[in-house]
C-alpha positions as CSV (number, residue, x, y, z in Angstrom):
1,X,0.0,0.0,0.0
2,X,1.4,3.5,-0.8
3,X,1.8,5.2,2.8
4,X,-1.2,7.3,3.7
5,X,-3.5,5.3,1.4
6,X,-6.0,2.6,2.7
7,X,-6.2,0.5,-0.6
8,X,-3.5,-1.2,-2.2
9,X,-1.9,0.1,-5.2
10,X,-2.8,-0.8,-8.8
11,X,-2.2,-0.5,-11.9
12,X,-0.9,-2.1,-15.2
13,X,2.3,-2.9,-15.7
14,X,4.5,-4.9,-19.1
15,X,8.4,-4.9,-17.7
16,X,10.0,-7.9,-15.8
17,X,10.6,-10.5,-18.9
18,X,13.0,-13.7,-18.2
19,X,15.6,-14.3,-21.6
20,X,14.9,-16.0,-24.5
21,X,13.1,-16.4,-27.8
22,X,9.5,-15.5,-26.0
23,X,10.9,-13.0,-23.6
24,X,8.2,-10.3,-24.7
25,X,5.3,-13.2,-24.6
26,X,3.1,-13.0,-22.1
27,X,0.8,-15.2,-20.6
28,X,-1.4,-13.1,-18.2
29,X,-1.5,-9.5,-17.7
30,X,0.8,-7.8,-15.1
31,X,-0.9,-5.4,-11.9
32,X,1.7,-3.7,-10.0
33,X,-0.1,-4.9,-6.6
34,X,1.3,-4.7,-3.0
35,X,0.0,-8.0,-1.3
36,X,1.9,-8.9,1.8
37,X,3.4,-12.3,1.7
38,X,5.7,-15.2,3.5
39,X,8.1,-16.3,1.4
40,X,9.7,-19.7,2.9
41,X,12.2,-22.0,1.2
42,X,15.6,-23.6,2.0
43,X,19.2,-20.9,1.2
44,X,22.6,-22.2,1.4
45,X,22.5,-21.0,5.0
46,X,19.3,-22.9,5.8
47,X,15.6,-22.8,6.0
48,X,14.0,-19.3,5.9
49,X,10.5,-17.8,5.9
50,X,10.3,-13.9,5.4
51,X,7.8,-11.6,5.1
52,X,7.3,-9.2,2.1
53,X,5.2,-7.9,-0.3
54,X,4.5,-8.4,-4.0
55,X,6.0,-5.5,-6.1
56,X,3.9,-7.2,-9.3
57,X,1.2,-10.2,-9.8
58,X,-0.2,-12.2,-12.3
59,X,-2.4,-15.1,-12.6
60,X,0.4,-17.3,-12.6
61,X,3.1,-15.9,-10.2
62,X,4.7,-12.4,-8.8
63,X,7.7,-10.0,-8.4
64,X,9.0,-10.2,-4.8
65,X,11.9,-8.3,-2.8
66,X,13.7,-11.1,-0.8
67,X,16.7,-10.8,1.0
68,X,17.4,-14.5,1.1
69,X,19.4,-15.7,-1.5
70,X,17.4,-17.7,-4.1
71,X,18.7,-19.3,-7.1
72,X,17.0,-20.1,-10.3
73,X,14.5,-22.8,-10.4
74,X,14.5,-23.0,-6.8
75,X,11.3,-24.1,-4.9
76,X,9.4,-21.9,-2.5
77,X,6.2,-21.4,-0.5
78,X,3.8,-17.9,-1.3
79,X,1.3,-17.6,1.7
80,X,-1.0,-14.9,1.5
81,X,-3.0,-13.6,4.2
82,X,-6.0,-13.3,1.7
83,X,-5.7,-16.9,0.9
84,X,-6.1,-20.1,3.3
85,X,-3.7,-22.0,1.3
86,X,0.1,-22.1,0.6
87,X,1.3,-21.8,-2.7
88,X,3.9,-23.5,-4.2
89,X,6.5,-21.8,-6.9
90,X,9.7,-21.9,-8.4
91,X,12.2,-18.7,-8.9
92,X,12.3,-17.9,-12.8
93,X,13.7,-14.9,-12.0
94,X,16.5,-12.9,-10.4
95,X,16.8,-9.1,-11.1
96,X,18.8,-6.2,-9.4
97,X,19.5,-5.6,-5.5
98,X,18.5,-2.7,-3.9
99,X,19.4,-2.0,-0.3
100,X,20.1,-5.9,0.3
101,X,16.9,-7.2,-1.3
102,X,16.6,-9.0,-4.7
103,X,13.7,-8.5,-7.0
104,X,12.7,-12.1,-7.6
105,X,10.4,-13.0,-10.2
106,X,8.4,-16.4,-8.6
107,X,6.3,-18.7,-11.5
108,X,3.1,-20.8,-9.6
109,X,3.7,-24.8,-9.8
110,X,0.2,-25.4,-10.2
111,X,-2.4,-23.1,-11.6
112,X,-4.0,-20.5,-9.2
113,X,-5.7,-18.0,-10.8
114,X,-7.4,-16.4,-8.2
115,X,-4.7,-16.5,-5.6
116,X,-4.0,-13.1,-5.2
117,X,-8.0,-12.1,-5.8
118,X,-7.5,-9.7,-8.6
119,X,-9.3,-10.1,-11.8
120,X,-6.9,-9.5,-14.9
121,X,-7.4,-8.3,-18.3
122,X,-7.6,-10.7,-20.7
123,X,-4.8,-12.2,-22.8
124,X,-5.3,-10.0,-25.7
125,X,-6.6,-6.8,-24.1
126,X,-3.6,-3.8,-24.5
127,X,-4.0,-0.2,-23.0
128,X,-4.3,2.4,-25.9
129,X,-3.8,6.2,-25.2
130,X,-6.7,6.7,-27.8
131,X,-9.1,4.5,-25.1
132,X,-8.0,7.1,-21.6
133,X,-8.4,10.3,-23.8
134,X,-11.2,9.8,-26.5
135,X,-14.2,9.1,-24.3
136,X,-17.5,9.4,-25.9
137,X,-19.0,12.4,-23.7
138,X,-15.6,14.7,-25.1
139,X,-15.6,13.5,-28.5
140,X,-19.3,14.9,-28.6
141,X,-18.3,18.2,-27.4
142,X,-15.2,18.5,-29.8
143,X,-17.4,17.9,-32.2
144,X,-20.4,20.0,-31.1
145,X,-20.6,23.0,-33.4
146,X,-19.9,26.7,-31.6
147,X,-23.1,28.7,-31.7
148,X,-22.2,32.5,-32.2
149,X,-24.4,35.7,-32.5
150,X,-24.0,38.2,-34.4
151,X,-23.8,41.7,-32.8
């Protein structure tokens, strides 16, 4: 949640992309979404659980901050306090550190659409500038003609 505010934070988002030949091939639109979380997995220094929150969801994983180390493909728990279930996942991704936390892109073993409760855009819908500015009500008046009197 953005300090001061009482609902989460939402909106669209198209950036974190793992490499390769369907980098830019998305499966499920991205909401930038702060959901608190416990992450909990096994490091090289042992078990952990930690609590953060997402930075990014989708319907079939998220963009953590962790600062235990992770590697690639490694396996890890999601609990959510919205949801009465733990969720398995795998790390597909490992970005930048910032102040001692790694942005972490985690991918859902098993289907869960509606574990964060969010319902997402479907597969082929894209944000167009033309769709915010050009609503029917302004493209009306644009159009309206200017009635003018003559002195």
């Amino acid at each position: 949640m953005r300090p001061g505010s009482g609902s989460p934070s939402l909106g669209l988002v198209n950036t974190w992309s793992t490499s390769g030949p369907d980098s830019n091939r998305r499966r499920s639109q991205r909401v930038i979404l702060n959901v608190p979380v416990t992450v909990s997995g096994e490091s090289p220094s042992g078990k952990f659980s930690e609590q953060t929150k997402t930075m990014v969801v989708n319907a079939h994983g998220a963009l953590i901050m962790l600062a235990a180390k992770v590697s690639q493909g490694q396996a890890l728990e999601l609990k959510s306090p919205s949801h009465p279930e733990t969720q398995s996942c795998k790390v597909v991704y490992i970005g930048p550190t910032v102040q001692g936390q790694t942005q972490v892109g985690v991918e859902f073993t098993k289907p869960a659409p509606h574990f964060w409760h969010v319902a997402f855009p479907p597969e082929n819908w894209t944000p167009s500038m033309g769709d915010v500015s050009e609503r029917p009500a302004e493209k009306a008046t644009a159009k309206a003609p200017v009635k003018t009197s003559k002195p």
